[in-house]
PDB file of N, CA, C and O in Angstrom, chain B, residues numbered from 101:
ATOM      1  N   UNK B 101       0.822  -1.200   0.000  1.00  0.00           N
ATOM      2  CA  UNK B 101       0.000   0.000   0.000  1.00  0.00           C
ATOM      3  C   UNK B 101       0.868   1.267   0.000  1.00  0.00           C
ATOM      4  O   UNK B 101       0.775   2.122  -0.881  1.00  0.00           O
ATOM      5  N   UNK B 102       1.779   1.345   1.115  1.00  0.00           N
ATOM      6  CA  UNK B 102       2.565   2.878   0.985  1.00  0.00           C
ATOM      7  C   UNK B 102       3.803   2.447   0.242  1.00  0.00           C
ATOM      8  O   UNK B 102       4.816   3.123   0.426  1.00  0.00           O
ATOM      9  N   UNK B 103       3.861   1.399  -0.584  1.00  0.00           N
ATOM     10  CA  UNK B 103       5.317   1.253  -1.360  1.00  0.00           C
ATOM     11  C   UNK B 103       5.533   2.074  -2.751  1.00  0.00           C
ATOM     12  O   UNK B 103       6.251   1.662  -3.662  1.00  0.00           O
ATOM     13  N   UNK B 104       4.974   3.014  -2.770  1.00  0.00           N
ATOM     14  CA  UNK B 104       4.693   3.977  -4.259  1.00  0.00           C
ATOM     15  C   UNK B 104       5.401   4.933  -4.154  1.00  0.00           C
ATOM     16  O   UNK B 104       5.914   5.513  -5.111  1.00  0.00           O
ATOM     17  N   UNK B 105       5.594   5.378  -2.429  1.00  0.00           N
ATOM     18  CA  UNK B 105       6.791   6.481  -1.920  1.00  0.00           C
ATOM     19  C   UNK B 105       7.766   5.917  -1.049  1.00  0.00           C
ATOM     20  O   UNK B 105       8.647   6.683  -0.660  1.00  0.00           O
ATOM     21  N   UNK B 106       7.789   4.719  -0.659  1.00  0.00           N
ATOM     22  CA  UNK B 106       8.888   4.088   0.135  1.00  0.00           C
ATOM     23  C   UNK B 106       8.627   4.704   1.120  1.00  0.00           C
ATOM     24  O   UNK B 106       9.642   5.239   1.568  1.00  0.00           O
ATOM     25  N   UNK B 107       7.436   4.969   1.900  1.00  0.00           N
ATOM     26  CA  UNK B 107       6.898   5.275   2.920  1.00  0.00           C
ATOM     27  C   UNK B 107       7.127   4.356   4.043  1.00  0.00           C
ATOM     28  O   UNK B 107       7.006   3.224   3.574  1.00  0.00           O
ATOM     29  N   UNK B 108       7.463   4.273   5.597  1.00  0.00           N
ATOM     30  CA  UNK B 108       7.095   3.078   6.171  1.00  0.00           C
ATOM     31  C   UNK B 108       5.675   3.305   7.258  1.00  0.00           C
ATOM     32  O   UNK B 108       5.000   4.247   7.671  1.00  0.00           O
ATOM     33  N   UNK B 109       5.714   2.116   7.375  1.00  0.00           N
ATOM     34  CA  UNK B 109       4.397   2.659   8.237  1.00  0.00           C
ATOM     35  C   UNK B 109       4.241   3.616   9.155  1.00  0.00           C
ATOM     36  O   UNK B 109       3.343   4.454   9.071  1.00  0.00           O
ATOM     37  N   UNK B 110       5.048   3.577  10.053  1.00  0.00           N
ATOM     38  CA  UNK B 110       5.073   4.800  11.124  1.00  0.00           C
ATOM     39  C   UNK B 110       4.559   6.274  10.672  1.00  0.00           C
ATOM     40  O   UNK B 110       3.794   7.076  11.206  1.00  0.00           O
ATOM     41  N   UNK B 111       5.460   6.295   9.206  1.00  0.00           N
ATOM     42  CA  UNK B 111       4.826   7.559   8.154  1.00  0.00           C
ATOM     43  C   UNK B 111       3.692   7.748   7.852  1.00  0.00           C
ATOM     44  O   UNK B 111       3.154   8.846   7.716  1.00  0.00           O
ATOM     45  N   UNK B 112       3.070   6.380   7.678  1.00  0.00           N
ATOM     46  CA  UNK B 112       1.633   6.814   7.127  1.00  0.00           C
ATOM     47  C   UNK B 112       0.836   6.351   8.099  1.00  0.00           C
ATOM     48  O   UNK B 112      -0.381   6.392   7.916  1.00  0.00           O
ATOM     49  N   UNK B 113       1.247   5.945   9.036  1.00  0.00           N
ATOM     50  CA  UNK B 113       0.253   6.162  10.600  1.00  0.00           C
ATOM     51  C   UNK B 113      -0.175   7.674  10.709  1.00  0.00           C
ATOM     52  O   UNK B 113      -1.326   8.030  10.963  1.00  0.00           O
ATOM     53  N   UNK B 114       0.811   8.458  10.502  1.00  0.00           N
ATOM     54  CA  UNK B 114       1.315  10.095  11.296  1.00  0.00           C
ATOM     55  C   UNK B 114       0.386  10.211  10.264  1.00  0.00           C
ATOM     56  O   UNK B 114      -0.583   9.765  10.877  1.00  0.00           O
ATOM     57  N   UNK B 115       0.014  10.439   9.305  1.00  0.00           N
ATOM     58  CA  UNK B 115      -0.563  11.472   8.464  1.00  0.00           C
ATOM     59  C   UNK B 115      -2.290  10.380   8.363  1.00  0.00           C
ATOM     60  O   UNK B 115      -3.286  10.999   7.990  1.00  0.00           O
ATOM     61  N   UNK B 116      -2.413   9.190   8.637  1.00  0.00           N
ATOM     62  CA  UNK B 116      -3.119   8.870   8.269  1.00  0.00           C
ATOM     63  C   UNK B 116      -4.381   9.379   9.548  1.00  0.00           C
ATOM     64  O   UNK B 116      -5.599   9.491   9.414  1.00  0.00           O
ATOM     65  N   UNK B 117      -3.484   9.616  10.798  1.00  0.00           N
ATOM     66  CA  UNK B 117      -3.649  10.623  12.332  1.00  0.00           C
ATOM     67  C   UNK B 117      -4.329  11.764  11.499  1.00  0.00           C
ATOM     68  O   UNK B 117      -5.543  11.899  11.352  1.00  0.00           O
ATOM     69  N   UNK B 118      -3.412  12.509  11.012  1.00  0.00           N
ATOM     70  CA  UNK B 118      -3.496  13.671  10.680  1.00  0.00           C
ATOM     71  C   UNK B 118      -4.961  14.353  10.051  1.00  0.00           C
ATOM     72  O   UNK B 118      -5.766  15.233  10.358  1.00  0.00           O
ATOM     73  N   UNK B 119      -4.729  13.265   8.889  1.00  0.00           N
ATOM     74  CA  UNK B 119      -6.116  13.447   8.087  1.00  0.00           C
ATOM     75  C   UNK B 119      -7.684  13.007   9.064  1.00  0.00           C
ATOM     76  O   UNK B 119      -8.845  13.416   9.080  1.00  0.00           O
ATOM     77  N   UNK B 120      -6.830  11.889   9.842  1.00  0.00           N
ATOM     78  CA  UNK B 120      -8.557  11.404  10.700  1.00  0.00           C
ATOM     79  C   UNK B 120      -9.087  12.478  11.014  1.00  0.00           C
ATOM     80  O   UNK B 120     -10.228  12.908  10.847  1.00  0.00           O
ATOM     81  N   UNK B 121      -7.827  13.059  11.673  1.00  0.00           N
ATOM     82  CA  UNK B 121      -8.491  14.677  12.834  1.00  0.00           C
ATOM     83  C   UNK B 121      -8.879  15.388  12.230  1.00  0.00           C
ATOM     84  O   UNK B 121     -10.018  15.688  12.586  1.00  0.00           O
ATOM     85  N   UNK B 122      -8.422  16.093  11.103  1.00  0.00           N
ATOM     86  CA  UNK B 122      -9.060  16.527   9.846  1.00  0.00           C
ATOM     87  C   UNK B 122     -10.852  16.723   9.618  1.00  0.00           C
ATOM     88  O   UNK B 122     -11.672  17.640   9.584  1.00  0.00           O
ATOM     89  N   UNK B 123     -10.819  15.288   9.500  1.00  0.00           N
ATOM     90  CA  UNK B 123     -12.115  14.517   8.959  1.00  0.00           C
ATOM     91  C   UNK B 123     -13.185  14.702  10.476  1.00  0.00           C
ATOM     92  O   UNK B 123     -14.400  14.882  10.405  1.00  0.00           O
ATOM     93  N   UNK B 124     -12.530  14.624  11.567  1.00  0.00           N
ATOM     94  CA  UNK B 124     -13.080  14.331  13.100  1.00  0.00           C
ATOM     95  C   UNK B 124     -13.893  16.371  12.944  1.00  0.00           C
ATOM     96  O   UNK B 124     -15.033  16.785  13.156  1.00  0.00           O
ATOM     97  N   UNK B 125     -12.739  17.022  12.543  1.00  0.00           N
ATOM     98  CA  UNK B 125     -12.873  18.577  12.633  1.00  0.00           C
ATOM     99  C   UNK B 125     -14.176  19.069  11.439  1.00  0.00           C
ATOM    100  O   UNK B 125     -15.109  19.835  11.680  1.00  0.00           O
ATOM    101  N   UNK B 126     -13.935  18.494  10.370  1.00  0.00           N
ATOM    102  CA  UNK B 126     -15.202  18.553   9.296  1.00  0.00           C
ATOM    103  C   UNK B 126     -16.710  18.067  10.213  1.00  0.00           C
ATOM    104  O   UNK B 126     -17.715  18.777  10.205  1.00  0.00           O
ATOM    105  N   UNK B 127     -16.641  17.006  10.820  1.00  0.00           N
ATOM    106  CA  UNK B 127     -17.951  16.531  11.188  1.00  0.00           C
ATOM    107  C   UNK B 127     -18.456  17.070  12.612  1.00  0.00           C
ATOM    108  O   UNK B 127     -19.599  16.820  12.994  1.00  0.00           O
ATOM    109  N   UNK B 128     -17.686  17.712  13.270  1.00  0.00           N
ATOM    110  CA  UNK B 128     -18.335  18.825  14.348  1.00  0.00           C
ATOM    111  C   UNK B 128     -18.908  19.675  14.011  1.00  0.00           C
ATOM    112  O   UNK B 128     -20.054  19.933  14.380  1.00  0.00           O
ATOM    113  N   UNK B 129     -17.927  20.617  12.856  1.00  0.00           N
ATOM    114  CA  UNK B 129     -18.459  22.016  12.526  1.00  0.00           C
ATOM    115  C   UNK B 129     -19.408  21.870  11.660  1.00  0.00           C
ATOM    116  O   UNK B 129     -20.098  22.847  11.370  1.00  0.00           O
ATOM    117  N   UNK B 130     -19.721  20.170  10.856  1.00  0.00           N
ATOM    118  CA  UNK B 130     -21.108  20.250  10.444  1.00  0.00           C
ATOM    119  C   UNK B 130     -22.097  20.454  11.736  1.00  0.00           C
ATOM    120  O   UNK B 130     -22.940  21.351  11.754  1.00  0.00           O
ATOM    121  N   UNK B 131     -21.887  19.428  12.931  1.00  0.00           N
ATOM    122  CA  UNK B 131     -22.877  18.873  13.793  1.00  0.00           C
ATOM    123  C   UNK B 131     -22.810  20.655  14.675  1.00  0.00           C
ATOM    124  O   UNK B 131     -23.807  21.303  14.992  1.00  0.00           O
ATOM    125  N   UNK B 132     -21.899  20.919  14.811  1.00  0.00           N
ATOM    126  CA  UNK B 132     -21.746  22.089  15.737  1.00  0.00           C
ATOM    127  C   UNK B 132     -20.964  23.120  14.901  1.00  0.00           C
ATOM    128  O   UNK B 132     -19.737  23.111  14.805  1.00  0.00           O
ATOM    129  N   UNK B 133     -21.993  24.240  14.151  1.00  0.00           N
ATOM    130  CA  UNK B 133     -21.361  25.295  13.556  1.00  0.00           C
ATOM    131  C   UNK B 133     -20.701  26.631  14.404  1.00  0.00           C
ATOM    132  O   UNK B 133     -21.188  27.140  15.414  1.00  0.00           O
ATOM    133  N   UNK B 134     -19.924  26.889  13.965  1.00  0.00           N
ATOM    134  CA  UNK B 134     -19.408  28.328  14.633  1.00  0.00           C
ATOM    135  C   UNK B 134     -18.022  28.507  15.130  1.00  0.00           C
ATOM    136  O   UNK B 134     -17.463  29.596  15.267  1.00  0.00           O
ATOM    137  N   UNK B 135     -17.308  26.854  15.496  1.00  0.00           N
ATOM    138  CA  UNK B 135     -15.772  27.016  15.766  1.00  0.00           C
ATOM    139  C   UNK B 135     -15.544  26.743  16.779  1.00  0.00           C
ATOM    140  O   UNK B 135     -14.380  26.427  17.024  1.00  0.00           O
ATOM    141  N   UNK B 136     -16.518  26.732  17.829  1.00  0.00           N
ATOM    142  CA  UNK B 136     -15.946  27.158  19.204  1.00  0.00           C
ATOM    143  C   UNK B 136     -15.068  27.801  19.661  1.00  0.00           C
ATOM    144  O   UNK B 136     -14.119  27.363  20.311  1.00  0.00           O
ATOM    145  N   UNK B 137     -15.299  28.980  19.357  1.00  0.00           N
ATOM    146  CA  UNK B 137     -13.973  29.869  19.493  1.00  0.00           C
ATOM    147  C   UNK B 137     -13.766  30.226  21.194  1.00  0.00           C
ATOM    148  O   UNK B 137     -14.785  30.519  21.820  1.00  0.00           O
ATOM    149  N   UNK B 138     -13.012  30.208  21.606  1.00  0.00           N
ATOM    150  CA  UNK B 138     -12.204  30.504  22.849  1.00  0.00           C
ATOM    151  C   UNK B 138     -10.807  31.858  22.824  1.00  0.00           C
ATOM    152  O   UNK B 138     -10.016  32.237  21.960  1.00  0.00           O
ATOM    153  N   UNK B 139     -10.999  32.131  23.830  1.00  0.00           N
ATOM    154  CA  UNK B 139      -9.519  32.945  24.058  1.00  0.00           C
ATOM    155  C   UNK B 139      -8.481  32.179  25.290  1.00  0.00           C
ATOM    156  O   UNK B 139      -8.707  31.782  26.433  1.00  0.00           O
ATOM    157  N   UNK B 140      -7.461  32.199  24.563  1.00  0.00           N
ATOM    158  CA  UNK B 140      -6.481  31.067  24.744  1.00  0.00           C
ATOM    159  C   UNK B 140      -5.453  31.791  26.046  1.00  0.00           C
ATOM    160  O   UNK B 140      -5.528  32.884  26.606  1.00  0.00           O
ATOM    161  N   UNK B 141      -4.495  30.632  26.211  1.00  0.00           N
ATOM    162  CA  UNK B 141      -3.399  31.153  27.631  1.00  0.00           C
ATOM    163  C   UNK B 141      -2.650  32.079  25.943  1.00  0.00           C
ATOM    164  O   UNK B 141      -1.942  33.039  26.248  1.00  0.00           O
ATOM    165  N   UNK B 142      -2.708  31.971  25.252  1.00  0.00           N
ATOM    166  CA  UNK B 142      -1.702  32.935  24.130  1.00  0.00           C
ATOM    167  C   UNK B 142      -2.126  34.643  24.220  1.00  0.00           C
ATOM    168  O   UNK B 142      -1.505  35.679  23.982  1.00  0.00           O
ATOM    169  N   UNK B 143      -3.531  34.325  24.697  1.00  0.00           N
ATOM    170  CA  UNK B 143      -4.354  35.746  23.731  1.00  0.00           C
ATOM    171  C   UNK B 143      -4.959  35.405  22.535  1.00  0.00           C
ATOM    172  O   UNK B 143      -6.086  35.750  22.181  1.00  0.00           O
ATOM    173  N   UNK B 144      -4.329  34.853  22.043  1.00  0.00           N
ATOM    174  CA  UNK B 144      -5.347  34.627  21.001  1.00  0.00           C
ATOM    175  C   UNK B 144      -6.572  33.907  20.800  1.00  0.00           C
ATOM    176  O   UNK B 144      -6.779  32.717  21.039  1.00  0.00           O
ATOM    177  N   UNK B 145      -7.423  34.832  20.296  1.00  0.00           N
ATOM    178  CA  UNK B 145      -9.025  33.615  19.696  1.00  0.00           C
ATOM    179  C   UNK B 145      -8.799  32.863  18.939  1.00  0.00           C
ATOM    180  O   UNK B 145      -8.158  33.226  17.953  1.00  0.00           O
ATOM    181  N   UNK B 146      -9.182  31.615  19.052  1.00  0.00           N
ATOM    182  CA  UNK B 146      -9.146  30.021  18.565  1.00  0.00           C
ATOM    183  C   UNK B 146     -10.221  29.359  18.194  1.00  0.00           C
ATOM    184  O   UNK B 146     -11.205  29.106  18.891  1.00  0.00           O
ATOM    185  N   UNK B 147     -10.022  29.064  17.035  1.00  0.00           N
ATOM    186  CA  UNK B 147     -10.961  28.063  16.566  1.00  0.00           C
ATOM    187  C   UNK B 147     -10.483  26.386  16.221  1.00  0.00           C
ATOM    188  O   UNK B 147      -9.495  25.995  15.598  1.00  0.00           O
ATOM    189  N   UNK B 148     -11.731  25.481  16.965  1.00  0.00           N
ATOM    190  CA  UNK B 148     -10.878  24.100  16.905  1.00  0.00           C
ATOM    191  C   UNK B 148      -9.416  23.924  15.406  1.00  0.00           C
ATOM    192  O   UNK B 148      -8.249  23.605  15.631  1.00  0.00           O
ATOM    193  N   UNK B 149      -9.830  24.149  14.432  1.00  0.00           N
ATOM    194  CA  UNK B 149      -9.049  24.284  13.562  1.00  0.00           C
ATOM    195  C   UNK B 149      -7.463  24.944  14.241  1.00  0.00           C
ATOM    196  O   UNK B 149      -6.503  24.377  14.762  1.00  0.00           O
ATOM    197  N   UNK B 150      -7.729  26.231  13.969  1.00  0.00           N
ATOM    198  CA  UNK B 150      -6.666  26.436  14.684  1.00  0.00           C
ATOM    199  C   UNK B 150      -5.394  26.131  15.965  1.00  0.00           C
ATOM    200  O   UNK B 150      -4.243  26.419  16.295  1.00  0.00           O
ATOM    201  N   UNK B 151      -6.851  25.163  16.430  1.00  0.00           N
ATOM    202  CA  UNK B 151      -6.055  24.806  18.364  1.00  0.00           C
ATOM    203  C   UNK B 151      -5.514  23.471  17.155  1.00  0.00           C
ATOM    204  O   UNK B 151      -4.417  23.051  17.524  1.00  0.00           O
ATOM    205  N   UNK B 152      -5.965  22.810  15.975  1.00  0.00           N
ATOM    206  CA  UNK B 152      -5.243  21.551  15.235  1.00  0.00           C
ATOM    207  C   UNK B 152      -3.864  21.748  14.886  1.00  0.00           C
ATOM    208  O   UNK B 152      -2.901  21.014  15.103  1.00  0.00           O
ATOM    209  N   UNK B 153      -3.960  23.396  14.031  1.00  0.00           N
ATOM    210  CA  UNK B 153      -2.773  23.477  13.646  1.00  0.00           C
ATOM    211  C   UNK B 153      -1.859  23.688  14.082  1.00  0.00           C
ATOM    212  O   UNK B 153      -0.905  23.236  13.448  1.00  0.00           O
ATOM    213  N   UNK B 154      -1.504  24.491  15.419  1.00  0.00           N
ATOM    214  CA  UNK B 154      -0.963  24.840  16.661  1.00  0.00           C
ATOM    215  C   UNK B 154      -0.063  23.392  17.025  1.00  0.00           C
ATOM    216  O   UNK B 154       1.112  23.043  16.918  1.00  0.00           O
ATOM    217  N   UNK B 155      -1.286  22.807  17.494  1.00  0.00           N
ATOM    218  CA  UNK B 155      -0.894  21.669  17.983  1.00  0.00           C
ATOM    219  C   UNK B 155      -0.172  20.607  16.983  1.00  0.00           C
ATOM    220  O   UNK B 155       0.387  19.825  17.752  1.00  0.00           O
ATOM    221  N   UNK B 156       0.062  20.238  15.795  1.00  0.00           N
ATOM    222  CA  UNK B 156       0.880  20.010  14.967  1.00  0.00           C
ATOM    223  C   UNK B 156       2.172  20.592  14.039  1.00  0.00           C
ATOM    224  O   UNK B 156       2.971  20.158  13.210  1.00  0.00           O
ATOM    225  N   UNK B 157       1.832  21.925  14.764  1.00  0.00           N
ATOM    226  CA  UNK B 157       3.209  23.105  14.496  1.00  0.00           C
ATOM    227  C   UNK B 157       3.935  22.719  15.627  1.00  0.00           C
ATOM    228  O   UNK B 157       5.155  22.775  15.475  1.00  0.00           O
ATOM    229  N   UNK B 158       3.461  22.274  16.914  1.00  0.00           N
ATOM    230  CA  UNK B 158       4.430  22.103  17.829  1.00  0.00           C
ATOM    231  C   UNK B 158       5.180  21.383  18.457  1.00  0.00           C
ATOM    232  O   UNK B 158       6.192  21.487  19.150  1.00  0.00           O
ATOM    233  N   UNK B 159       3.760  19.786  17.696  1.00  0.00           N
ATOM    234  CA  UNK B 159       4.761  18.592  17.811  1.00  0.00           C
ATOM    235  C   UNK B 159       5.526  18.316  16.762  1.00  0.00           C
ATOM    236  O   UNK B 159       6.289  17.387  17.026  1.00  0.00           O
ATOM    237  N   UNK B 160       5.686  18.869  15.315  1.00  0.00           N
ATOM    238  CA  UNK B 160       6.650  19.016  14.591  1.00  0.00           C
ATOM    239  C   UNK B 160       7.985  19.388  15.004  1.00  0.00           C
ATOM    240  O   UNK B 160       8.981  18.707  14.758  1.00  0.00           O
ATOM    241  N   UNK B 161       7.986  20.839  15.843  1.00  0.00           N
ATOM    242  CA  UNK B 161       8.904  21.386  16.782  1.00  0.00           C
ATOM    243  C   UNK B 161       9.359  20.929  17.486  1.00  0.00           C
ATOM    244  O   UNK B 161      10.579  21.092  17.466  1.00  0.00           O
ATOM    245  N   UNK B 162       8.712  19.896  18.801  1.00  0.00           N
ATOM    246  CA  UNK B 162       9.360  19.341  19.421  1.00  0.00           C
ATOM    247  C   UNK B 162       9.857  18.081  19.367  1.00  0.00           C
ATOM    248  O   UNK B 162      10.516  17.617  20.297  1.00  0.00           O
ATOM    249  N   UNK B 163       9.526  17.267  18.034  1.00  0.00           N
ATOM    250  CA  UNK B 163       9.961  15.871  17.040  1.00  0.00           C
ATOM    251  C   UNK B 163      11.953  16.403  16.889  1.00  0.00           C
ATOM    252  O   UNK B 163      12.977  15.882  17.330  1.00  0.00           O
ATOM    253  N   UNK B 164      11.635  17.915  15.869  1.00  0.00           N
ATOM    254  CA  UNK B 164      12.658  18.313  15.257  1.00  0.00           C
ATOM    255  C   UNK B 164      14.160  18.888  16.318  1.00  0.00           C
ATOM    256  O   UNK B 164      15.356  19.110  16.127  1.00  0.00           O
ATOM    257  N   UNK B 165      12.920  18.943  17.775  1.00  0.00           N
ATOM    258  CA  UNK B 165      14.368  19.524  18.742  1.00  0.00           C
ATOM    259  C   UNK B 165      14.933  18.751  19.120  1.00  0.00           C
ATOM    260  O   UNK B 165      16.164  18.757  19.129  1.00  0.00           O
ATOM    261  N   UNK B 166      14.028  17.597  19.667  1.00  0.00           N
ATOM    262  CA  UNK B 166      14.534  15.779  20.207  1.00  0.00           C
ATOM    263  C   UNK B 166      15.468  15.387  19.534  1.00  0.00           C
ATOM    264  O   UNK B 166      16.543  15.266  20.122  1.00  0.00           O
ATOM    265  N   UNK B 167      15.392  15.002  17.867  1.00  0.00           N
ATOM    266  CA  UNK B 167      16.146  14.481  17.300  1.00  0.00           C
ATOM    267  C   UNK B 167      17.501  15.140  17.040  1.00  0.00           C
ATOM    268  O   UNK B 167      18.527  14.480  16.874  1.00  0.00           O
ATOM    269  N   UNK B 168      17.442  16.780  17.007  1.00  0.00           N
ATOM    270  CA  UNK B 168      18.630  17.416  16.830  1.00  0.00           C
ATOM    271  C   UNK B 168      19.649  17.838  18.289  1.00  0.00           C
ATOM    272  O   UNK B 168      20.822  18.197  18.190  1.00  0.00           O
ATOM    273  N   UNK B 169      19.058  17.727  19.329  1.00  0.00           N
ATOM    274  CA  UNK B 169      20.024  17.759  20.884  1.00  0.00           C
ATOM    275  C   UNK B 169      19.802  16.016  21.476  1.00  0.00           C
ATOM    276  O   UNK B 169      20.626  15.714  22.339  1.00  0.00           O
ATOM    277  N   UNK B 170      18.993  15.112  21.170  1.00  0.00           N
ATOM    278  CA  UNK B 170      19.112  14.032  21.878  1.00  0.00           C
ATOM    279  C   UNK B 170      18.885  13.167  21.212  1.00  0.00           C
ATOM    280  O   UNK B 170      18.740  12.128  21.856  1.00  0.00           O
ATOM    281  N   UNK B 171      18.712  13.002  19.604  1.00  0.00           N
ATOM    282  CA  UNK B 171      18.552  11.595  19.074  1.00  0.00           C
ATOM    283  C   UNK B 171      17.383  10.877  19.043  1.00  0.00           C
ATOM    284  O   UNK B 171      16.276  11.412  19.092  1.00  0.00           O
ATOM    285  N   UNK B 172      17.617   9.380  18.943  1.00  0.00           N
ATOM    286  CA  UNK B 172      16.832   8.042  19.306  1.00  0.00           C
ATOM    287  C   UNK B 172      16.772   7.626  20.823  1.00  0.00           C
ATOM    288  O   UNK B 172      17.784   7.638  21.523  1.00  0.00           O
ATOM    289  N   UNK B 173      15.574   7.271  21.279  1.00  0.00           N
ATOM    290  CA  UNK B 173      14.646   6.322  20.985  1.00  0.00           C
ATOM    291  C   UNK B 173      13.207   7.859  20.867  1.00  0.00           C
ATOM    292  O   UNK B 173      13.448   8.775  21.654  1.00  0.00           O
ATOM    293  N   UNK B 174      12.428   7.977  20.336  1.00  0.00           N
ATOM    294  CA  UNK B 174      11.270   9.002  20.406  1.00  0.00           C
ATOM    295  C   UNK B 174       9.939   8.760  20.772  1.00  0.00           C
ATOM    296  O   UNK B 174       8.909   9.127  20.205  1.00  0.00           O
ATOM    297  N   UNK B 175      10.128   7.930  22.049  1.00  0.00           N
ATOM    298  CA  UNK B 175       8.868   7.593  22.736  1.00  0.00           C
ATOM    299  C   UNK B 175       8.498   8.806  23.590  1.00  0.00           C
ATOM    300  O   UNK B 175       7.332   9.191  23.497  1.00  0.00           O
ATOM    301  N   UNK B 176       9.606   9.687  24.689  1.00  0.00           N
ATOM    302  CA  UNK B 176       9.789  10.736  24.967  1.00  0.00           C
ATOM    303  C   UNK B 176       9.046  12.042  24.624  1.00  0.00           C
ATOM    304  O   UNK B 176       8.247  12.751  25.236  1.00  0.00           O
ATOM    305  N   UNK B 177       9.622  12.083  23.407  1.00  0.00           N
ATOM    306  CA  UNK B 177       8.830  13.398  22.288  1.00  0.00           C
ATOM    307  C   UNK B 177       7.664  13.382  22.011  1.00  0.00           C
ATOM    308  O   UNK B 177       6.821  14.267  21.864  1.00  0.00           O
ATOM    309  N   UNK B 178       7.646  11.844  21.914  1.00  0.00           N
ATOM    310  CA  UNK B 178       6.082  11.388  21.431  1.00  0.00           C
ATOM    311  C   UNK B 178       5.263  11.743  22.867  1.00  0.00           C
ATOM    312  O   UNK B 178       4.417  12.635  22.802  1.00  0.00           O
ATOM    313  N   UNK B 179       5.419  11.283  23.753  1.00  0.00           N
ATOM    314  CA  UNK B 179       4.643  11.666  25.083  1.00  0.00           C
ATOM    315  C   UNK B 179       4.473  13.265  25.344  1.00  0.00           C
ATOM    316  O   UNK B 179       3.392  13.794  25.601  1.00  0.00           O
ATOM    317  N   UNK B 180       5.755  13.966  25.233  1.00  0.00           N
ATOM    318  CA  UNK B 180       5.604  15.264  24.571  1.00  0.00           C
ATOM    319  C   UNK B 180       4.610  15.822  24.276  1.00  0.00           C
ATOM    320  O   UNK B 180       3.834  16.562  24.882  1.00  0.00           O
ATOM    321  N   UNK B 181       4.684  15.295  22.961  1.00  0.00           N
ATOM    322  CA  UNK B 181       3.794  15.881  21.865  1.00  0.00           C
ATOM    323  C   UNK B 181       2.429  15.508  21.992  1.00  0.00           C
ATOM    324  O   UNK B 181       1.704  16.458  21.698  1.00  0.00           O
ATOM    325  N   UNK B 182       1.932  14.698  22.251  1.00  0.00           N
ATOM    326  CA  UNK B 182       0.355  14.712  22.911  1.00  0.00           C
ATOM    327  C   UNK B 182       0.000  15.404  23.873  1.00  0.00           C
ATOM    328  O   UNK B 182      -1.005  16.113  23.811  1.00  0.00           O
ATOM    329  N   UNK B 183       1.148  15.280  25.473  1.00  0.00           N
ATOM    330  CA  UNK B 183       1.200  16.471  26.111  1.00  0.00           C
ATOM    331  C   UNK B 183       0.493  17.868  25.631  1.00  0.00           C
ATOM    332  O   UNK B 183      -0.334  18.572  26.211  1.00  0.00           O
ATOM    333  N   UNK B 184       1.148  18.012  24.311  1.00  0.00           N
ATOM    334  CA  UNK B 184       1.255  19.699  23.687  1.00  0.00           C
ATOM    335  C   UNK B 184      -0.399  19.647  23.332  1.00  0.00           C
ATOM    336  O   UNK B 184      -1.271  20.407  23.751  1.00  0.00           O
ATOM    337  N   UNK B 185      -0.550  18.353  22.306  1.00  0.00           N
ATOM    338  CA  UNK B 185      -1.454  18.543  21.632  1.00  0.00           C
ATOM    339  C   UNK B 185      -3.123  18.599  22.863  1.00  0.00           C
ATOM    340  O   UNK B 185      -4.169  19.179  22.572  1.00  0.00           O
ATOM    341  N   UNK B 186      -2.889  17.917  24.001  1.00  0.00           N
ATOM    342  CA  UNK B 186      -4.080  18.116  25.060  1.00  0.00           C
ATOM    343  C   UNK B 186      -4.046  19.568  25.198  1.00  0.00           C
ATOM    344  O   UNK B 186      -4.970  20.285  24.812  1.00  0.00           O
ATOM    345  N   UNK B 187      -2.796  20.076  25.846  1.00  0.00           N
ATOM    346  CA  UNK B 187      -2.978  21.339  26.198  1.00  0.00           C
ATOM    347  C   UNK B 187      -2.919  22.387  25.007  1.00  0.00           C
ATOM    348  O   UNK B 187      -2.625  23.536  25.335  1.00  0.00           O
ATOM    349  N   UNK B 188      -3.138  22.159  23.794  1.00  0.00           N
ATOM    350  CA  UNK B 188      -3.760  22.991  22.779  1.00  0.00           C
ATOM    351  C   UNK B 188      -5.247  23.247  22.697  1.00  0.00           C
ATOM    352  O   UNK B 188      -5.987  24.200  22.453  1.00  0.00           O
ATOM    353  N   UNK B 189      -5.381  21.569  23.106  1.00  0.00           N
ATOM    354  CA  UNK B 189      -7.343  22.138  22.669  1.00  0.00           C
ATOM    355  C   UNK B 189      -8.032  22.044  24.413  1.00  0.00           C
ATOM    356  O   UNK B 189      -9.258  22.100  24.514  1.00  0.00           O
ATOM    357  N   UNK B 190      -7.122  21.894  25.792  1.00  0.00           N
ATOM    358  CA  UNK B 190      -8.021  22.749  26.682  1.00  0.00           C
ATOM    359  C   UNK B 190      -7.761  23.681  27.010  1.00  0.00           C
ATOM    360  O   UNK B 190      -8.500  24.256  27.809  1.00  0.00           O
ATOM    361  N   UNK B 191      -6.305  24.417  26.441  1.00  0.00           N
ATOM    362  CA  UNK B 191      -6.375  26.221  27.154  1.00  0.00           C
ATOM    363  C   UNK B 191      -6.049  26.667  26.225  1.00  0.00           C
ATOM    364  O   UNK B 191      -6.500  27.812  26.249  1.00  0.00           O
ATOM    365  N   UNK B 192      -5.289  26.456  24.954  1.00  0.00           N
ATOM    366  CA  UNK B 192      -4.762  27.396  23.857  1.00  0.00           C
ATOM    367  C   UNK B 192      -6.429  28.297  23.352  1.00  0.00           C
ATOM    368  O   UNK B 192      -6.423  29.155  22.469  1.00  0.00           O
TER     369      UNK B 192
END
């Protein structure tokens, strides 16, 4: 299935994540229009969308800092990065 880009799975786990939430974010703002917008620990007003992208700008960030000051194994980062991504969509 992902052998067309020499993808391995782990790769197309991450994006196949990506797109679910995506798809999870389409079927609220059908069921529940308007965003739920909030004002965040940033200041800024947020819409679920936004608290998505945030939250995948930052576990990108903190994937890219792990690997460049500490390497392998990235279970760590990974705990991290959900970390980030909870506290995106209850206070950002």
């Amino acid at each position: 299935m992902l052998s067309w880009m020499a993808w391995t799975w782990p790769t197309g786990l991450v994006f196949i994540g990506i797109f679910s939430a995506i798809f999870v974010l389409i079927a609220l703002e059908i069921r529940h229009p308007g965003g739920d917008e909030r004002k965040g620990v940033l200041g800024l007003t947020t819409t679920r969308g936004d608290r998505l992208f945030i939250s995948l700008l930052g576990t990108s960030y903190i994937f890219l800092a792990w690997l460049g000051l500490v390497g392998f194994p990235l279970w760590t980062p990974l705990g991290l990065s959900i970390a980030w991504g909870v506290f995106c969509f209850w206070k950002v």
